[in-house]
N, CA, C and O atoms as CSV, one atom per row, in Angstrom:
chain,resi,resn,atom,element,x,y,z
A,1,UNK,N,N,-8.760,7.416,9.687
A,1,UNK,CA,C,-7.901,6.771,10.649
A,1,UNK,C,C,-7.178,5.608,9.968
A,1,UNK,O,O,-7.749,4.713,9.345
A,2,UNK,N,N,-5.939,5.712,10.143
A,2,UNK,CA,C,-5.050,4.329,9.352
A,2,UNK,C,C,-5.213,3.508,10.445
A,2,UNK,O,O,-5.237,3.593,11.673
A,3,UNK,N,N,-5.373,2.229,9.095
A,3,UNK,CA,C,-5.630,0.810,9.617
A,3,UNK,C,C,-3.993,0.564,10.302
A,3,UNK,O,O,-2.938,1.032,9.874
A,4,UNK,N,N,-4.196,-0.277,11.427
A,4,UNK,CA,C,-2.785,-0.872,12.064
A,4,UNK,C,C,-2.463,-2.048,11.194
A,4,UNK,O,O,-3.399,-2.708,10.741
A,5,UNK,N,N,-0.854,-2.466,10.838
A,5,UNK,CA,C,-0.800,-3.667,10.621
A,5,UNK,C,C,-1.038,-4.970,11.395
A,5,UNK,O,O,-1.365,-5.088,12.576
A,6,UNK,N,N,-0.795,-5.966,10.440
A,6,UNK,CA,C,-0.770,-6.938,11.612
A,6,UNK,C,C,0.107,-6.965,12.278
A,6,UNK,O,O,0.883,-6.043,12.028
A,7,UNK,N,N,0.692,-8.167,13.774
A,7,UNK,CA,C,1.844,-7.607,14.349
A,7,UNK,C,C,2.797,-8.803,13.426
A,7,UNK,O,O,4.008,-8.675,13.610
A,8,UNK,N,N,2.395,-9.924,12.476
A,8,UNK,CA,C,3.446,-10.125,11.618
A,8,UNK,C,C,4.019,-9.681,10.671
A,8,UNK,O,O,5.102,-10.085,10.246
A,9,UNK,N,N,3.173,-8.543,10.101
A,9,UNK,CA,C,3.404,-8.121,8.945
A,9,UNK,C,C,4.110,-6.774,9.544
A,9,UNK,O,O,4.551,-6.117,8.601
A,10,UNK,N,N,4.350,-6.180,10.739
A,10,UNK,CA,C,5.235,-5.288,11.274
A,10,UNK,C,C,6.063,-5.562,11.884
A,10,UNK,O,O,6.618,-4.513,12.209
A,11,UNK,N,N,6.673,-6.572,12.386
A,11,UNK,CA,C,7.855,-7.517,12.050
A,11,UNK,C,C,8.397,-7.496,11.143
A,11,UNK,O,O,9.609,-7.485,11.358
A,12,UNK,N,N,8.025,-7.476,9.678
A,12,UNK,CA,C,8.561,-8.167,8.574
A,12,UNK,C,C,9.062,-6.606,8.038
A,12,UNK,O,O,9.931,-6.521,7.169
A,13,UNK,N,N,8.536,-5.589,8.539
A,13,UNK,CA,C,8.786,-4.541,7.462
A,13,UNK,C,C,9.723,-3.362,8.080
A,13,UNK,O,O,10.313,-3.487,9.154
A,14,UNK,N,N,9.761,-2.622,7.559
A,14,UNK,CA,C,10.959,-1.546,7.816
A,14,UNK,C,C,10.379,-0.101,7.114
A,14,UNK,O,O,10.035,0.053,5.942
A,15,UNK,N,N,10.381,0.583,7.860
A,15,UNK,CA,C,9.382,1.854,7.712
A,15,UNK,C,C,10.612,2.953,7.328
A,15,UNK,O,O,11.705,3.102,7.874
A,16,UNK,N,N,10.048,3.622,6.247
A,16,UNK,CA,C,10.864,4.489,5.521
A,16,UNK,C,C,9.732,6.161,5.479
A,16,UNK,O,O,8.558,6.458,5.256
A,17,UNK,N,N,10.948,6.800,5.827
A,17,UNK,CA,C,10.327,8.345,5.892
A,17,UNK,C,C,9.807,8.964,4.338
A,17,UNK,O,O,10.531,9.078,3.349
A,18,UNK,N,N,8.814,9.207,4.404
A,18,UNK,CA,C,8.328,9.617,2.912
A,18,UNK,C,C,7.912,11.493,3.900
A,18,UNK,O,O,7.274,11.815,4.903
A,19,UNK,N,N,8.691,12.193,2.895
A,19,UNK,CA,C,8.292,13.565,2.688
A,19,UNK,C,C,6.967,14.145,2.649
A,19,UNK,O,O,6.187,13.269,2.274
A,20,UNK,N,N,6.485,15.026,2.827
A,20,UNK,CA,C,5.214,15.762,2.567
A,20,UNK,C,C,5.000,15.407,0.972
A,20,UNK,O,O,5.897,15.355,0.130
A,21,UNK,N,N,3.399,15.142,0.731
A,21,UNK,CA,C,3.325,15.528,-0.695
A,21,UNK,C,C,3.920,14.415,-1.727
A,21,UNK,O,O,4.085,14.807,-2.882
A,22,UNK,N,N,4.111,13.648,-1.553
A,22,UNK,CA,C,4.577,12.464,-2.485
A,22,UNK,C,C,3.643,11.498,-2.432
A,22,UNK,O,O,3.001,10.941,-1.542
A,23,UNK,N,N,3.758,11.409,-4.095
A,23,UNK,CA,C,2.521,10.317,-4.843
A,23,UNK,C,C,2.517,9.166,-5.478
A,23,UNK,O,O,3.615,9.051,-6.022
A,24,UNK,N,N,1.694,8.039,-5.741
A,24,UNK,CA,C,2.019,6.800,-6.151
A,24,UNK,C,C,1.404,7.008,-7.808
A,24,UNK,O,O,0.819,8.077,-7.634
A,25,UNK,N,N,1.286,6.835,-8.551
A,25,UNK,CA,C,0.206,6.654,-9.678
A,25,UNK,C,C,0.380,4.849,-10.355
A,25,UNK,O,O,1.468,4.275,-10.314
A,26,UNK,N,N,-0.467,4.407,-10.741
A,26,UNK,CA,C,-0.635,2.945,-10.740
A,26,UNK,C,C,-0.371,3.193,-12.234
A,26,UNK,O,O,-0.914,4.150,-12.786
A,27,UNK,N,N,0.671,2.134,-13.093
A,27,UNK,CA,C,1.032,1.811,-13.961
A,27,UNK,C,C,0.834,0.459,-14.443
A,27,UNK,O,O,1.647,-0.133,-15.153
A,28,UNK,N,N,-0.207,0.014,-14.060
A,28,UNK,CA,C,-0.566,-1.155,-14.157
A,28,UNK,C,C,-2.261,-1.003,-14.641
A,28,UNK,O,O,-3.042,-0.177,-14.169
A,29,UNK,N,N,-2.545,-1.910,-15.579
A,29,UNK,CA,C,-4.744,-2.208,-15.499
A,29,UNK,C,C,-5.001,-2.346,-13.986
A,29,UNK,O,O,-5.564,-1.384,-13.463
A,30,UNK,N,N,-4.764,-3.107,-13.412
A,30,UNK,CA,C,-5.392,-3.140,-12.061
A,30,UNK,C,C,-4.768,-3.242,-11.292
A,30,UNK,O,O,-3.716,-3.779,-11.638
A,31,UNK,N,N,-4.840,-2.894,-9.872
A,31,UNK,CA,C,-3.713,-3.188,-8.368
A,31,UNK,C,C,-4.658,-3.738,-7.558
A,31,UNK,O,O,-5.792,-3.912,-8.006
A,32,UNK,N,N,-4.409,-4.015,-6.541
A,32,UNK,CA,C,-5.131,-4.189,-5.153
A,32,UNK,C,C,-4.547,-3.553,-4.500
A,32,UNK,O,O,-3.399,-3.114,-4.571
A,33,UNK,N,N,-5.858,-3.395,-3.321
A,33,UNK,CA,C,-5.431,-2.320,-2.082
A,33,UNK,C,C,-5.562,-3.842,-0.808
A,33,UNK,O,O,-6.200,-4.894,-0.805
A,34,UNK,N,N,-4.742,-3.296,-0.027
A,34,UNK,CA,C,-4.888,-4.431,1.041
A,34,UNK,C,C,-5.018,-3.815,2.412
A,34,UNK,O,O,-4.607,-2.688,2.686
A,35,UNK,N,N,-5.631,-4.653,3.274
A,35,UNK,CA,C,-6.104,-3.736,4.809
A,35,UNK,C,C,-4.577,-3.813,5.638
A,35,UNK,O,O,-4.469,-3.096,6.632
A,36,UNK,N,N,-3.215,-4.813,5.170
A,36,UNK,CA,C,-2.162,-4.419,5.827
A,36,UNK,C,C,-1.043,-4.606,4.997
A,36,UNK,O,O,-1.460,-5.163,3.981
A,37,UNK,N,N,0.315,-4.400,4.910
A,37,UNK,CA,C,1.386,-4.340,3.688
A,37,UNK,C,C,1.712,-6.107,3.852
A,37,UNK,O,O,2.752,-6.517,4.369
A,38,UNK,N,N,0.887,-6.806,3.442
A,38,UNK,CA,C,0.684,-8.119,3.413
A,38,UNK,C,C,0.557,-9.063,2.120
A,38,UNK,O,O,-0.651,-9.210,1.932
A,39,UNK,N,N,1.056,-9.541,1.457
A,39,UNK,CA,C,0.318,-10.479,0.744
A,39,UNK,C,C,-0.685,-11.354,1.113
A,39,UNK,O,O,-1.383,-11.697,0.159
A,40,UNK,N,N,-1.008,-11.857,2.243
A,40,UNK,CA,C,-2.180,-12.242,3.061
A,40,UNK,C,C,-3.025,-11.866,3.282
A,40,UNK,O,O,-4.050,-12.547,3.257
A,41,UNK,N,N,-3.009,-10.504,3.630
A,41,UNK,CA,C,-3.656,-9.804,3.988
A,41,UNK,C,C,-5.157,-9.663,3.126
A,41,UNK,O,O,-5.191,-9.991,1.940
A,42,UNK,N,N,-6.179,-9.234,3.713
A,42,UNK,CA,C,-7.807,-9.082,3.151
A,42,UNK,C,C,-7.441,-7.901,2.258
A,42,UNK,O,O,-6.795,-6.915,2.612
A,43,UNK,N,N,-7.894,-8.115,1.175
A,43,UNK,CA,C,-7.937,-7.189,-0.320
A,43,UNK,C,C,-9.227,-6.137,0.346
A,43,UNK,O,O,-10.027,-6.426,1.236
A,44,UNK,N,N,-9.141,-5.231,-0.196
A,44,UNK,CA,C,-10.163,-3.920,0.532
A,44,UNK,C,C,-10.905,-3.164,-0.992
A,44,UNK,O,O,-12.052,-2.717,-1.014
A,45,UNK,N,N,-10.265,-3.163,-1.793
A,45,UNK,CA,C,-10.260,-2.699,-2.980
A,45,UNK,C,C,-9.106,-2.841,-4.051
A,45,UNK,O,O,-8.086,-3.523,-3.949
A,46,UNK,N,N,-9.533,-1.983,-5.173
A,46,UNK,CA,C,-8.836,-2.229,-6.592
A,46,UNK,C,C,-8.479,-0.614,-7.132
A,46,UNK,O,O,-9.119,0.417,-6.924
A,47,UNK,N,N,-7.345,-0.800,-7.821
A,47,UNK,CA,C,-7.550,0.805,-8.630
A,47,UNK,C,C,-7.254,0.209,-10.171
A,47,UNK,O,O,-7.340,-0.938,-10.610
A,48,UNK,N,N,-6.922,1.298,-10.715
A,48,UNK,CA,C,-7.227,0.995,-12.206
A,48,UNK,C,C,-6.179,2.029,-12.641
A,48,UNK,O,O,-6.381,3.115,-12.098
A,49,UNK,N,N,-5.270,2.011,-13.345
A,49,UNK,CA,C,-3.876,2.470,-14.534
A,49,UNK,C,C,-4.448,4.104,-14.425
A,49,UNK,O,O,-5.611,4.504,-14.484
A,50,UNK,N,N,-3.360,4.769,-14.270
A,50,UNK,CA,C,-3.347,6.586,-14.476
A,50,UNK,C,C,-4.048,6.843,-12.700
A,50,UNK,O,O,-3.679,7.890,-12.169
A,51,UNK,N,N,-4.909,6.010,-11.942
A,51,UNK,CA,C,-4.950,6.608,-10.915
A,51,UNK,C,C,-3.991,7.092,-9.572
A,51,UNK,O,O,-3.274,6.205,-9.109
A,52,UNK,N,N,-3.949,8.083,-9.092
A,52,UNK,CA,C,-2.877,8.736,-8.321
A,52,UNK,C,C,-3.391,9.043,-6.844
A,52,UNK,O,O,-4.422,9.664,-6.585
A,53,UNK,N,N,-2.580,8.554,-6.002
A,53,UNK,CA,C,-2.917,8.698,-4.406
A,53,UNK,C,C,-1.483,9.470,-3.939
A,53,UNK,O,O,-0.413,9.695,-4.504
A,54,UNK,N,N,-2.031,9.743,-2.637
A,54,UNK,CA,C,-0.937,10.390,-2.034
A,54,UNK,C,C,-0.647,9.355,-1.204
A,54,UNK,O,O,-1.563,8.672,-0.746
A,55,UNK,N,N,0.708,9.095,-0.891
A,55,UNK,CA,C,1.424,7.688,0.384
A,55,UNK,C,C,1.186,8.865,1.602
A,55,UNK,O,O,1.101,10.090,1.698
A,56,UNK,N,N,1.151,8.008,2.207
A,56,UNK,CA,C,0.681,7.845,3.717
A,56,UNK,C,C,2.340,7.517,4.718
A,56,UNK,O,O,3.014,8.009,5.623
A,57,UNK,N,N,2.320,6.605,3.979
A,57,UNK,CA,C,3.989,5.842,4.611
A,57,UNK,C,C,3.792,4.473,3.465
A,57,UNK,O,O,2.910,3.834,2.891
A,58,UNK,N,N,5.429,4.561,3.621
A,58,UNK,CA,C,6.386,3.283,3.289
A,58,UNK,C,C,7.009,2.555,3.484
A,58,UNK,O,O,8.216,2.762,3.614
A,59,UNK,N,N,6.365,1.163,3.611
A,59,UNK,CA,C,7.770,0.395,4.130
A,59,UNK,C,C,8.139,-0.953,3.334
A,59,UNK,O,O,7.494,-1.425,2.397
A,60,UNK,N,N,9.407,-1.514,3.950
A,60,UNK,CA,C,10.021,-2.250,2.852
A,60,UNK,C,C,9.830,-3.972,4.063
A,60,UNK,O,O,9.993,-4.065,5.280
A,61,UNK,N,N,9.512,-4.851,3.222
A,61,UNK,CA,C,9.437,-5.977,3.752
A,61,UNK,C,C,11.176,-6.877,3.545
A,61,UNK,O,O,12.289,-6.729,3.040
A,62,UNK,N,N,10.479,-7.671,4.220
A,62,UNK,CA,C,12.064,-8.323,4.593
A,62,UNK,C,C,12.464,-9.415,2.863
A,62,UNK,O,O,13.564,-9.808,2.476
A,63,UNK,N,N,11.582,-9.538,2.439
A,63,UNK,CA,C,11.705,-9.974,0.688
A,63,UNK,C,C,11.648,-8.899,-0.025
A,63,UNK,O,O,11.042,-9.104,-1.076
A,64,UNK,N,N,12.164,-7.433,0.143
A,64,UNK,CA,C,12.361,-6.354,-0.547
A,64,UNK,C,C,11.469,-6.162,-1.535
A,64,UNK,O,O,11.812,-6.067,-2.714
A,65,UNK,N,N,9.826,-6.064,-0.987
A,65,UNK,CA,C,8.706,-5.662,-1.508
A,65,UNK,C,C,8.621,-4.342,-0.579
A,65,UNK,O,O,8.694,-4.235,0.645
A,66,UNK,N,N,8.453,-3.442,-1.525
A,66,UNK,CA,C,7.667,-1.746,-0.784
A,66,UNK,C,C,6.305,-1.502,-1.315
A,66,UNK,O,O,5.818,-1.381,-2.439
A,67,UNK,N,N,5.831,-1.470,0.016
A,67,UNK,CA,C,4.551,-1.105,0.263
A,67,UNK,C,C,4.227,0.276,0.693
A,67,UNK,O,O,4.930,1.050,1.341
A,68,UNK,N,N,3.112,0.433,0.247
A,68,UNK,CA,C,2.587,2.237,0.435
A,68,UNK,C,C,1.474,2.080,1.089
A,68,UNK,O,O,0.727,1.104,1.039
A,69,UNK,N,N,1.317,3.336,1.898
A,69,UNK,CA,C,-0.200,2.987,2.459
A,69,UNK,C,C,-0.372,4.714,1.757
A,69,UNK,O,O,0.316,5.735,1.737
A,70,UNK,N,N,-2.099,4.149,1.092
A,70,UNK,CA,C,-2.767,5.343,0.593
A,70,UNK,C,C,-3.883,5.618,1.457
A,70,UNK,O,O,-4.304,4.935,2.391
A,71,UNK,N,N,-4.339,6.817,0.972
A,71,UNK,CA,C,-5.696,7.230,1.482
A,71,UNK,C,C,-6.583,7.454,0.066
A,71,UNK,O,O,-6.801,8.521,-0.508
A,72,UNK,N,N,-7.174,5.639,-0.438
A,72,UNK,CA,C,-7.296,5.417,-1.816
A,72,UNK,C,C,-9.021,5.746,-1.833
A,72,UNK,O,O,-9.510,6.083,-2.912
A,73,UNK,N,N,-9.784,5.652,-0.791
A,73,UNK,CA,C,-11.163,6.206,-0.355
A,73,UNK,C,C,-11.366,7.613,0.878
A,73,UNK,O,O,-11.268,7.663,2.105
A,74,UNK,N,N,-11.606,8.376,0.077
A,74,UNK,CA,C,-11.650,9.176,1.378
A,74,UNK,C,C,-12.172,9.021,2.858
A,74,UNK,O,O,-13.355,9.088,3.190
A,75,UNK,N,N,-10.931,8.767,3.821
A,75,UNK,CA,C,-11.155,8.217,5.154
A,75,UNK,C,C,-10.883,7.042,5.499
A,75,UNK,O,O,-10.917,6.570,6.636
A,76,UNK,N,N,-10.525,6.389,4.233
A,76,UNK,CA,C,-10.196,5.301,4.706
A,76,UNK,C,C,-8.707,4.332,3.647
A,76,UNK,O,O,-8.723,3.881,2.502
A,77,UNK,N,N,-7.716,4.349,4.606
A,77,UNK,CA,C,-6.557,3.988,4.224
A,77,UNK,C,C,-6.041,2.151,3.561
A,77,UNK,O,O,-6.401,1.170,4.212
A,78,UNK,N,N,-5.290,2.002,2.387
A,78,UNK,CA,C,-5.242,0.953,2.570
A,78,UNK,C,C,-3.409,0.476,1.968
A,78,UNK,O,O,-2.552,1.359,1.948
A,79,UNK,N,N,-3.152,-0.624,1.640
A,79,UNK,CA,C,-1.900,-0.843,1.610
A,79,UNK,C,C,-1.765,-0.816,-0.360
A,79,UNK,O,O,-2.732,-0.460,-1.033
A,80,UNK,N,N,-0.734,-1.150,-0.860
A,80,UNK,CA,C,-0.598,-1.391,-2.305
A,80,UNK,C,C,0.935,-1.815,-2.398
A,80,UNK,O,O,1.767,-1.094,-1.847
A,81,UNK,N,N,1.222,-2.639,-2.886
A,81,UNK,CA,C,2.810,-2.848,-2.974
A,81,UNK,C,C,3.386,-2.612,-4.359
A,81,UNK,O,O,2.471,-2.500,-5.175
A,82,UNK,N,N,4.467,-2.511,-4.846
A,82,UNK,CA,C,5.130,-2.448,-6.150
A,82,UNK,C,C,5.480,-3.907,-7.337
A,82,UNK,O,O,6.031,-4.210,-8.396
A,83,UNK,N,N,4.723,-4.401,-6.255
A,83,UNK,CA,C,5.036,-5.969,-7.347
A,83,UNK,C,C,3.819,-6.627,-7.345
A,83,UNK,O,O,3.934,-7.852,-7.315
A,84,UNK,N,N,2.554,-6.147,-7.371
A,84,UNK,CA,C,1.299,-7.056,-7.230
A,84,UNK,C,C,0.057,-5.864,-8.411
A,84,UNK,O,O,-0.081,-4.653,-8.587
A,85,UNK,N,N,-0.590,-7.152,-8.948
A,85,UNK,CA,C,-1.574,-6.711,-9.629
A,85,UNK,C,C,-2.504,-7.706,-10.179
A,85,UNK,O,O,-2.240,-8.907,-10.236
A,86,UNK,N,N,-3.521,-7.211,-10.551
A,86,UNK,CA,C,-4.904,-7.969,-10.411
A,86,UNK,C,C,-5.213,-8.162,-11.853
A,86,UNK,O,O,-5.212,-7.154,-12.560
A,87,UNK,N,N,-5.511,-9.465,-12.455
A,87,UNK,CA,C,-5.066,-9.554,-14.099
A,87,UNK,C,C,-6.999,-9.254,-14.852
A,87,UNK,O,O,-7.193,-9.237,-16.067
């Protein structure tokens, strides 16, 4: 079951249609996963460089950060954006 955002952080964003079947793979040592497409937001987990999820949905924040929501544990969904990583 996908986590809801918050209702500020769905304000801020703009939801973009992602196709069947389209994937993220992390190009980075480490990312964070977050419980909403937030920089605030509670960190849930981490992935690690070459790993690959399938998006869920996408959306674009009002500071033109895109966020993905994966299904990065089976069953349980979380956020990842394109400009954040864990050193």
């Amino acid at each position: 079951m996908p986590i809801a955002p918050t209702p500020q952080a769905k304000e801020q964003r703009q939801e973009t249609n992602i196709p069947n079947d389209k994937y993220i793979q992390i190009h980075v040592d480490k990312a964070v996963v977050r419980k909403s497409p937030d920089f605030d937001a509670i960190i849930i987990g981490n992935l690690i460089r070459d790993e690959r999820f399938k998006i869920l949905c996408t959306v674009k924040d009002k500071k033109g950060v895109i966020w993905y929501e994966i299904d990065f544990v089976e069953g349980q969904s979380g956020w990842v954006s394109n400009r954040e990583k864990v050193d």
